[in-house]
C-alpha positions in Angstrom: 158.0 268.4 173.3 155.5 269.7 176.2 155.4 267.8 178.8 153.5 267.5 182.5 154.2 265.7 185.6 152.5 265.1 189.4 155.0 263.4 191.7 156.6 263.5 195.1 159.8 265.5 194.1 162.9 265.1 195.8 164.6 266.7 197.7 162.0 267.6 200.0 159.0 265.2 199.4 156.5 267.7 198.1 154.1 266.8 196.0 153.9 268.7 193.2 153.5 269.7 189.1 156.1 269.8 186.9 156.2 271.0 183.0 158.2 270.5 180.6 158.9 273.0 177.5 161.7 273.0 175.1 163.6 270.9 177.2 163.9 272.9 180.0 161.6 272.6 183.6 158.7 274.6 184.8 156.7 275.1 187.7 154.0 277.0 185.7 151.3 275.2 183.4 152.2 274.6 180.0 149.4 274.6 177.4 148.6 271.3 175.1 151.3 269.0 177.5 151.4 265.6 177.8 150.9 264.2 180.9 153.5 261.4 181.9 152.6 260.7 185.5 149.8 261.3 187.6 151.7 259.5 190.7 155.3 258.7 191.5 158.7 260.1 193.1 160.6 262.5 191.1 164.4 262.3 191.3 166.8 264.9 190.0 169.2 263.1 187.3 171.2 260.6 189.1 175.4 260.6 188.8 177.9 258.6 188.5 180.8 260.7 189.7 183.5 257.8 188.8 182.9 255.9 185.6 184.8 255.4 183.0 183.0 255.7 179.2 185.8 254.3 176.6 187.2 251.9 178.9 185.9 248.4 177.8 184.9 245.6 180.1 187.9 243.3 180.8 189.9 245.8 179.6 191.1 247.7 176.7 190.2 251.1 174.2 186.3 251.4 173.5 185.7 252.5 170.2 182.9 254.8 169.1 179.7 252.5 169.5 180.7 250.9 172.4 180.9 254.1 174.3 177.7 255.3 173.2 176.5 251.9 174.0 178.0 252.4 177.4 176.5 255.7 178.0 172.7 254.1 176.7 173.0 252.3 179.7 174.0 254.7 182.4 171.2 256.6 180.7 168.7 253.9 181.2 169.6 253.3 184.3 169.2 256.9 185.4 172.4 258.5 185.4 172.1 261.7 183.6 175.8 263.0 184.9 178.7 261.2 184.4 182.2 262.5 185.6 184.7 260.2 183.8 187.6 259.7 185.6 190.0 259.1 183.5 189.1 258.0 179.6 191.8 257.0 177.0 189.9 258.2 174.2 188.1 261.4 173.2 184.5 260.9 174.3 184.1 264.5 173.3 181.4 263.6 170.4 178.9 262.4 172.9 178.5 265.8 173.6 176.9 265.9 169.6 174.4 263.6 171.2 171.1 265.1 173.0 170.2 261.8 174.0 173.3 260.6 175.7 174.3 262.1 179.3 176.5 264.8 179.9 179.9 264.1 180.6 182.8 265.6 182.7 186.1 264.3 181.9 189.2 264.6 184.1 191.2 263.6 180.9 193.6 261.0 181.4 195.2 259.1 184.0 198.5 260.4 185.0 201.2 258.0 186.6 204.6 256.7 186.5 206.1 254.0 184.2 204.7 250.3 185.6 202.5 252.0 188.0 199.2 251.9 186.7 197.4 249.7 184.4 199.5 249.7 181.2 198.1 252.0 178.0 195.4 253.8 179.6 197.3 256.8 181.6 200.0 259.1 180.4 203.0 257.9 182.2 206.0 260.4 183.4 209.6 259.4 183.8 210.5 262.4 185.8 208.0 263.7 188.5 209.1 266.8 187.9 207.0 267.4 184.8 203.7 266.2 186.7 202.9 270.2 187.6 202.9 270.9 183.3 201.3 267.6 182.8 198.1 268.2 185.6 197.9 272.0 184.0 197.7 270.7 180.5 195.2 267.7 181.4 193.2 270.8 183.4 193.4 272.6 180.1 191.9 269.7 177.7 189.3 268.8 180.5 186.3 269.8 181.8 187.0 271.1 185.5 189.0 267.9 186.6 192.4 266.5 186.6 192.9 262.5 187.7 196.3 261.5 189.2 197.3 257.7 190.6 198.2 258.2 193.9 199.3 254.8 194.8 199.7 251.6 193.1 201.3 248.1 193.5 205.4 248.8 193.6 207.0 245.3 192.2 209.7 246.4 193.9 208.5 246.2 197.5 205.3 244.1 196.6 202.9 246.6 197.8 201.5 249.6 197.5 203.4 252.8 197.4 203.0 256.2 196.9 204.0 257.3 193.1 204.9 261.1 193.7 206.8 263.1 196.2 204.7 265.7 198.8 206.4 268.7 197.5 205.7 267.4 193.5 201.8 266.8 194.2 201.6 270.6 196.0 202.9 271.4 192.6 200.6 270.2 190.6 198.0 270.6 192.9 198.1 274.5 192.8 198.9 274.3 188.7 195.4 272.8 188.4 193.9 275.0 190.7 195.2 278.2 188.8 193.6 276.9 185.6 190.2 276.5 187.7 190.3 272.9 187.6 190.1 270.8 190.7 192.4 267.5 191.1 191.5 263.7 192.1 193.4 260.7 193.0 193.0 257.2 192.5 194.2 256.0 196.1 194.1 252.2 197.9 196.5 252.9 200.7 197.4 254.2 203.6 201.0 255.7 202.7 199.9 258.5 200.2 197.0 259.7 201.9 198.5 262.1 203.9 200.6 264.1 200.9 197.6 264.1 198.9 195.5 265.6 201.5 198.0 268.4 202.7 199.1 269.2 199.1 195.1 270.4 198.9 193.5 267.6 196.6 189.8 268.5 196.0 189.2 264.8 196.2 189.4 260.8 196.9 189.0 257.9 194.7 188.1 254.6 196.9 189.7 255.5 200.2 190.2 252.7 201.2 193.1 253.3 203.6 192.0 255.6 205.3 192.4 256.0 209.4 191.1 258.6 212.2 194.1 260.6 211.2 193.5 261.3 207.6 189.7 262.0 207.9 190.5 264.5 210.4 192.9 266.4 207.6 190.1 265.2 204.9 187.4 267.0 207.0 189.8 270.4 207.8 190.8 270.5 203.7 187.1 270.0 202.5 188.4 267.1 200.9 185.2 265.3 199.3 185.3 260.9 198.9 184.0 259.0 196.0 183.9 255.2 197.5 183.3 253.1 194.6 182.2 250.2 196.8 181.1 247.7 194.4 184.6 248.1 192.5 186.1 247.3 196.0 184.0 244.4 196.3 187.0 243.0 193.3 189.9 243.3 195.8 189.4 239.6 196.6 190.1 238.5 193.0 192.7 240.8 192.7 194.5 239.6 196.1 193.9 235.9 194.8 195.5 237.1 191.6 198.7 238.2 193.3 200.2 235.2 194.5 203.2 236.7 194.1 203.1 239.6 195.8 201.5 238.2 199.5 202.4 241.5 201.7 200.1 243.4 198.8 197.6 240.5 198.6 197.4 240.7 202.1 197.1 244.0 202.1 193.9 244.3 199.9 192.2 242.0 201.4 192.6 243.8 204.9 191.6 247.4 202.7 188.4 245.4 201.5 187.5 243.5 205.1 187.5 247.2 206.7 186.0 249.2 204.0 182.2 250.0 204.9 184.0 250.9 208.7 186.4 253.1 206.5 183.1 254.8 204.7 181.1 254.8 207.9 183.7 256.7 209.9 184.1 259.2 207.1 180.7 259.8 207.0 180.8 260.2 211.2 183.3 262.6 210.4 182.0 264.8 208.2 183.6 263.8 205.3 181.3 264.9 201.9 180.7 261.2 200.3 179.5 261.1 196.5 178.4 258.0 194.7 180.7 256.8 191.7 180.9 253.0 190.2 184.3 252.8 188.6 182.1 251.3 185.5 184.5 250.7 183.1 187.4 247.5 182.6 185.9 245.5 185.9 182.6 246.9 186.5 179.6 247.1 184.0 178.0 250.2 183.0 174.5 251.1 184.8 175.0 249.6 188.1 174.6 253.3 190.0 171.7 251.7 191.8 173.9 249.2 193.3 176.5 251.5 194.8 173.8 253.4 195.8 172.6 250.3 198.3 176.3 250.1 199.2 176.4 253.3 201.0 173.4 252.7 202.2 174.9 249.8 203.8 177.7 251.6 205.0 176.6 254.3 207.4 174.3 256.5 205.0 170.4 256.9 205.8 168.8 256.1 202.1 168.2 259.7 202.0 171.4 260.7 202.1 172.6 257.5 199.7 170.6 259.1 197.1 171.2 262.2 197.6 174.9 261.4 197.0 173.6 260.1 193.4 171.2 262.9 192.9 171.0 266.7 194.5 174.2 266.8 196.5 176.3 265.5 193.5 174.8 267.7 191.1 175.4 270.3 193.3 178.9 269.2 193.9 179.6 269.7 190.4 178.0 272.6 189.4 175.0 271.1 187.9 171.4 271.9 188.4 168.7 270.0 189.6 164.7 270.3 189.8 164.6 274.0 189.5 163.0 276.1 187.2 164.6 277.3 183.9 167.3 274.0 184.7 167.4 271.2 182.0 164.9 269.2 182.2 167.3 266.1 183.6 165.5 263.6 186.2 164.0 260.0 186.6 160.6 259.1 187.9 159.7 255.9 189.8 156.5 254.2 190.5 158.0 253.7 194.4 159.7 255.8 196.9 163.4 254.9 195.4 164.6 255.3 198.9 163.2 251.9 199.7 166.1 249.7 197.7 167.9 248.8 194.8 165.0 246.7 193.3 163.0 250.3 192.7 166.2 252.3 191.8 167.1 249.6 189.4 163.4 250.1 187.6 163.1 253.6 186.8 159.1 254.5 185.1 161.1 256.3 182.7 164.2 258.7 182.3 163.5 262.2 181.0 166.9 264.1 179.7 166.7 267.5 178.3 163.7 266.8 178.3 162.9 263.7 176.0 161.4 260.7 177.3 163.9 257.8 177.6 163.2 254.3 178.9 159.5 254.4 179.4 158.8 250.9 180.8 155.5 251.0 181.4 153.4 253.1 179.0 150.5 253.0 180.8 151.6 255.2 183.7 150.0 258.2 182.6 146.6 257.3 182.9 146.5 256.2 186.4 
């Protein structure tokens, strides 16, 4: 499939012509291509880097076609990257697929007995064997290892750390010498500051975070994936806790605070990707709406975007509007930059260079 485009491509806002030829991009004419756009703003792939393909909505294993049915969507809505943070099943034969987005998988959760949601993570009885476990979940992944840092302790009735400061520097270097790099699911304040010093490459949600912990999040290059419209459940989930009122208490306080928490770490320094936590409590395709949350939160819309487009893929390792790169990126009729309502719509979707999407197949000839 050849294929032509005339657009205001971002990064940068320059208007320019793009080809398409055997899936990859070009920035020299193609003969006998079809031209798709005449007008219109030209966005690298968007990512979801925290999304969970084989997780069902409410809860539960996907099977086959509900995965691929979850990854249709994030395709339609534009995300052409997905890092799956934590799956309990093997999405590896989406990979078969040249329509469906690509996928990096941190395997599965890992956690402790009763500290995580029950059947989707592997859970250890000793601590001691999380260094073998993270180096064998870096082995079966694709560059990333997911960890829960912190979850509800029965116990105490609120959140706790799961894993000792001298166990996560452990694991934390036994991913790191097979080349993987290690995240954390983290609500809290009291496991912050282990995860950080032990040299994890990154946060899940954040939520607790205080002046203290961004500085060491900012001296450790420690990135932060916010999932904002996933915190936007902690309400339910404090009203669902009657039993436990220090931890109910406690998440609503983590959700009153949390575009100040994203704000100052963005003030700080800290780098801030865009990730849904699509998966049991959040539907597929909603990247344009976490996209408006961190726009809400202390990000220009520039830099929002960018933290769904360019700076993610670069983050990851993954190309963007280049030459030679796959041919991976979403075109809108409207500046995307100016809300949800126009991220929400893409024109069309165009991965590895097949046209997905097209909602309005008249946009060629104007």
């Amino acid at each position: 499939m050849r294929l032509h485009l005339r657009g205001v491509v971002l990064p940068g806002d320059e208007v320019r012509d793009l080809w398409v030829h055997d899936g990859l991009i070009s920035f020299e004419p193609v003969r006998d291509a079809e031209t798709l756009c005449r007008t219109g703003w030209i966005v690298p792939g968007l990512v979801d880097a925290h999304c969970h393909v084989g997780i069902r909505y409410g809860g539960g294993h996907e099977d086959r076609a509900g995965a691929v049915a979850q990854a249709e969507t994030e395709r339609d809505a534009g995300a052409l990257l997905l890092r799956d943070a934590g799956s309990p099943i093997d999405t590896r034969f989406i990979d078969d697929r040249e329509d469906l987005p690509r996928i990096i998988r941190a395997g599965r959760h890992i956690a402790r007995p009763k500290r995580y949601i029950r059947e989707l993570g592997i859970e250890l009885d000793d601590e001691r064997d999380l260094p073998d476990i993270v180096a064998e979940q870096a082995r079966l992944g694709d560059g990333w290892v997911k960890i829960v840092g912190d979850w509800i302790d029965r116990s105490v009735g609120d959140l706790r750390p799961l894993w000792s400061d001298a166990v996560l520097k452990e694991a934390i270097d036994a991913a790191h010498r097979e080349g993987a790099r290690v995240t954390a699911h983290v609500f809290g304040e009291d496991a912050l500051p282990g995860l950080i010093g032990a040299g994890i490459d990154c946060l899940e949600h954040g939520t607790g975070l205080t002046d203290e912990t961004l500085e060491m999040m900012v001296r450790h290059g420690t990135a932060l994936v916010p999932t904002l419209i996933n915190i936007n459940t902690f309400p339910d989930i404090a009203d669902s806790a009657a039993k436990f009122p220090i931890y109910a208490a406690h998440m609503r306080d983590l959700h009153r605070r949390v575009r100040d928490t994203v704000a100052a770490a963005h003030a700080a320094g800290v780098p801030i990707y865009t990730g849904t936590d699509a998966g049991g409590s959040i539907r597929h395709g909603r990247i344009a709406d976490e996209i408006d949350a961190l726009a809400g939160a202390g990000l220009t819309p520039d830099e929002a975007l960018g933290a769904a487009s360019w700076r993610a893929r670069e983050w990851l390792g993954r190309p963007g509007i280049e030459p030679g790169a796959p041919a991976d990126f979403v075109v809108y009729d409207a500046d995307p930059r100016t809300g949800p309502e126009v991220l929400a719509a893409p024109a069309f979707v165009v991965l590895r260079g097949r046209v997905h999407n097209r909602r309005d197949p008249v946009t060629a000839h104007r």
